[in-house]
C-alpha positions in Angstrom: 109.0 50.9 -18.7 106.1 52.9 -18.4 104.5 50.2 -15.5 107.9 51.1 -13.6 108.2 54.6 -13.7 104.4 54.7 -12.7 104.7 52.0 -9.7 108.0 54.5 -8.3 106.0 57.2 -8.8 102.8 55.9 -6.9 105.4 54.8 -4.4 106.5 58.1 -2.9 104.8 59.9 -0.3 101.9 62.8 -1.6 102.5 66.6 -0.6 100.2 67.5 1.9 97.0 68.8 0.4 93.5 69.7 1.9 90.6 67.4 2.5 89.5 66.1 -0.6 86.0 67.7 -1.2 83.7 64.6 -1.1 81.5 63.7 -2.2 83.1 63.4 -6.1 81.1 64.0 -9.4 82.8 61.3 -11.5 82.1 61.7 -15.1 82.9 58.9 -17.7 82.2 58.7 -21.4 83.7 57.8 -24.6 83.2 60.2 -27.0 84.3 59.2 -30.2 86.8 61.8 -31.6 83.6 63.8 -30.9 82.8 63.4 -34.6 78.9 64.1 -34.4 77.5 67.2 -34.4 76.6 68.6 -30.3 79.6 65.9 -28.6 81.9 69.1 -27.8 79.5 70.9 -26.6 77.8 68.3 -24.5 81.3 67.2 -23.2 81.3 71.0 -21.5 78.2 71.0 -19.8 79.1 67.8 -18.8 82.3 69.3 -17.3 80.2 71.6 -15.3 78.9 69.1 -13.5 81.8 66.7 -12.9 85.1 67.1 -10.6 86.7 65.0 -12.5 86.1 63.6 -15.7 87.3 60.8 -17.5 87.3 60.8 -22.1 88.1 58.2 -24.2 88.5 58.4 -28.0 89.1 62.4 -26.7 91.3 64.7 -28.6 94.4 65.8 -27.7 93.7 69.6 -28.1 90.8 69.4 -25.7 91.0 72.0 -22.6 88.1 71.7 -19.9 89.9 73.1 -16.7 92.9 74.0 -18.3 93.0 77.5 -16.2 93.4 75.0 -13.1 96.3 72.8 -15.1 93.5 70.1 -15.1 93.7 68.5 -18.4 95.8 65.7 -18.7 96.1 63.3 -22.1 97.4 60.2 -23.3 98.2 59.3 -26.7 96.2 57.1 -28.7 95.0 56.3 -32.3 95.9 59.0 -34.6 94.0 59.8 -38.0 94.5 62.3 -40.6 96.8 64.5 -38.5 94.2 64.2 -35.7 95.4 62.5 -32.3 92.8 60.9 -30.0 93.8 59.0 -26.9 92.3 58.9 -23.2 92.3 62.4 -21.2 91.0 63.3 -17.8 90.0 66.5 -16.4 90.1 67.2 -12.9 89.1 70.1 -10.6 91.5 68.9 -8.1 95.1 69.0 -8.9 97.1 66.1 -9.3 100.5 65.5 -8.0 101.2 62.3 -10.5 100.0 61.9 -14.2 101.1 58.6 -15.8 100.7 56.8 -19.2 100.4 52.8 -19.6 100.8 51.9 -23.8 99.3 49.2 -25.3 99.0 47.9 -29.0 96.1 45.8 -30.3 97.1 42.7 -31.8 95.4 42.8 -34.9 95.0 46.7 -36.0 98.5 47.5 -34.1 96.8 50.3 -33.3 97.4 52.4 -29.4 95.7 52.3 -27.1 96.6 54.1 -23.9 95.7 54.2 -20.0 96.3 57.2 -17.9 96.6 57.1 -14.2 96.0 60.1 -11.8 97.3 60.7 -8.0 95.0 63.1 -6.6 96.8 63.8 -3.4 94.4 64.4 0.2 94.6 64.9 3.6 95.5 61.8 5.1 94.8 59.2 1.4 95.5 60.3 -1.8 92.8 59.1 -4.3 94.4 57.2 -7.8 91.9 57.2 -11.0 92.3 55.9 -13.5 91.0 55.5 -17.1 91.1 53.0 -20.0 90.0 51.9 -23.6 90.1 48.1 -23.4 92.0 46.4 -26.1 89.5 45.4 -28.1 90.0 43.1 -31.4 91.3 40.3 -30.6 89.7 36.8 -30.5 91.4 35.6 -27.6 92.0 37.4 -23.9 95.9 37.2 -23.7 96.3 41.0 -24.9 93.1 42.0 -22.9 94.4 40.5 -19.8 97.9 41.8 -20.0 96.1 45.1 -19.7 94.5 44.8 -17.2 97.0 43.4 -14.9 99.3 46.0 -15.7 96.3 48.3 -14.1 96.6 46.0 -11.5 99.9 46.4 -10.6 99.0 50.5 -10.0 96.2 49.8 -7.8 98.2 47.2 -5.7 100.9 49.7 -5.1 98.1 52.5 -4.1 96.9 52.5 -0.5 94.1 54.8 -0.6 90.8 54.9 -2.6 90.8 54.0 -6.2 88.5 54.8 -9.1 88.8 52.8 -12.6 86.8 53.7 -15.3 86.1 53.8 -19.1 85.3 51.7 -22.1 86.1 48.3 -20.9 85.2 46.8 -24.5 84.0 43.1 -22.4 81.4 42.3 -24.9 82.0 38.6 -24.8 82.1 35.8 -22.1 85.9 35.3 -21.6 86.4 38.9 -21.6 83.5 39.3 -18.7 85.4 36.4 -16.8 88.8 38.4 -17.1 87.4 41.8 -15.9 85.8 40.0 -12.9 89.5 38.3 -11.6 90.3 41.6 -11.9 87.2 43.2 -10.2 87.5 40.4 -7.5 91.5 40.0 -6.9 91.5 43.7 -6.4 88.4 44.3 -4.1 86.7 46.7 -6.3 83.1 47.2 -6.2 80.9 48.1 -9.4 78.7 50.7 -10.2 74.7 49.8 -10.2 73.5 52.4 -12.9 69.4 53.9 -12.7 68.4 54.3 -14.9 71.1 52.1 -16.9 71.5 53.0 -20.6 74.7 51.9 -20.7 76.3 51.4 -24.6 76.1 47.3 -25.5 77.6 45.4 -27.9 76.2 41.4 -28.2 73.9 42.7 -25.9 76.6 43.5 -23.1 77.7 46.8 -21.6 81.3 47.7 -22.4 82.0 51.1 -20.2 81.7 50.5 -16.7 83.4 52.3 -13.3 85.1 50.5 -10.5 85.7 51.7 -6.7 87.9 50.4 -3.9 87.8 52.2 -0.6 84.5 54.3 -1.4 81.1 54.1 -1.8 79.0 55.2 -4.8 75.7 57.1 -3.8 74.4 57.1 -7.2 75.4 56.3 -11.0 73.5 56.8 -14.0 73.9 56.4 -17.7 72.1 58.7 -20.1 71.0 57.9 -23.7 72.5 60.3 -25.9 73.1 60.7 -29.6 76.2 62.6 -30.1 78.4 59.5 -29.8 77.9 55.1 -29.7 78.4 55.4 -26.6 76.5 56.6 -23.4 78.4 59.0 -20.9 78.3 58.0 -17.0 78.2 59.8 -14.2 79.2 58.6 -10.7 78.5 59.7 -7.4 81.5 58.8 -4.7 82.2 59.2 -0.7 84.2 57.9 1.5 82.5 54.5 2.9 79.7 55.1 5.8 81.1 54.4 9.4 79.8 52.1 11.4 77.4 53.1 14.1 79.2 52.9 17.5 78.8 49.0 18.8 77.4 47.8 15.6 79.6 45.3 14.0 81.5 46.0 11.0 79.7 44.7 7.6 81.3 42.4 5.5 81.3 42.9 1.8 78.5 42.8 -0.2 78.2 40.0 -2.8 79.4 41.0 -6.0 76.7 42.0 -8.9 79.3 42.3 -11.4 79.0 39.9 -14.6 
């Protein structure tokens, strides 16, 4: 299956690269097939600004760093000819580029996860972006997602990013994506200001970390798509001062 091949893969041992240049511009958004007038355009400048960016609802024939073989796309919904799915763009090569496929229940429709190694010296980072299943009226399909993510992040030993449109706009899908946020040890992004897109009055993108720390994360109002893009500042976690004891972790603010 795809979840096999993906573990393996995460399995063997990185090529030896340089230092990863810390700290990362992470860029999220969902862009919605970039239908409205401006979303291609802002999704550039965005690029400018980001090492690595994550798309959902992107086009397939969307190149942001192609020149660096940094576009990388998995298949999604398709429309009138027109294939959209989840893409990341990176400034730093990858070594492993995975797909995860998943249907929802209702609609049948794909939805896709794609899964980056970005190898380091010393850790390679693993990012990796989603669009939740969304319509469904129970969790089953949601959770099966998300442990299937799981499963990559377990077999990773360095420092993880997970990002995207999470679609948890209800209660039970909130109480799913915090097992998952809590089983894992992944921290959540704080967002100033936080303009994050909501649906029943929740936010449904969001950005996860294990092994580093986010600096800063905003969300920006914008009109060029229903949803607001993200931006994430990462580094490695702070060391502790010599003698001071080791902090624990922080309680969670996830919800």
């Amino acid at each position: 299956t795809d979840l096999e091949s993906c573990r393996a893969a995460l399995l063997t041992t990185a090529p030896t690269a340089r230092a990863l240049p810390f700290p990362l511009h992470v860029g999220s958004w969902n862009v919605m097939k970039l239908d409205r007038r401006g979303a291609r355009q802002q999704v550039v400048e965005m690029s400018r600004d980001t090492d690595l960016l994550l798309l959902q609802e992107a086009p397939s024939d969307l190149t942001l760093f192609d020149q660096l073989h940094g576009d990388h796309f998995a298949p999604g919904f398709q429309r009138a000819g027109q294939l959209t799915g989840v893409s990341m763009h990176s400034r730093l090569p990858a070594d492993i580029s995975c797909t995860l496929s998943f249907r929802e229940p209702w609609l049948r429709s794909p939805k896709a996860v794609l899964a980056l190694r970005i190898p380091g010296a010393g850790q390679s980072l693993l990012a990796i972006n989603l669009h939740g299943i969304n319509f469904t009226l129970g969790s089953g399909a949601y959770r099966r997602q998300l442990e299937a993510i799981e499963v990559l992040v377990r077999t990773h030993t360095g420092p993880v990013i997970v990002a995207g449109d999470f679609n948890h706009w209800n209660p039970w899908r909130r109480w799913v994506l915090e097992e998952f946020r809590a089983g894992l040890g992944l921290r959540e992004a704080q967002y100033s200001p936080d303009w994050r897109s909501r649906h029943l009055g929740s936010p449904v993108d969001s950005a996860f970390v294990r092994g580093l720390r986010v600096i800063s994360a905003t969300a920006a109002p914008t009109t060029r798509s229903d949803h607001n893009p993200l931006t994430v500042l990462v580094a490695p976690p702070a060391a502790p001062a010599q003698g001071s004891p080791v902090p624990g972790d922080a309680p969670s603010t996830a919800h």
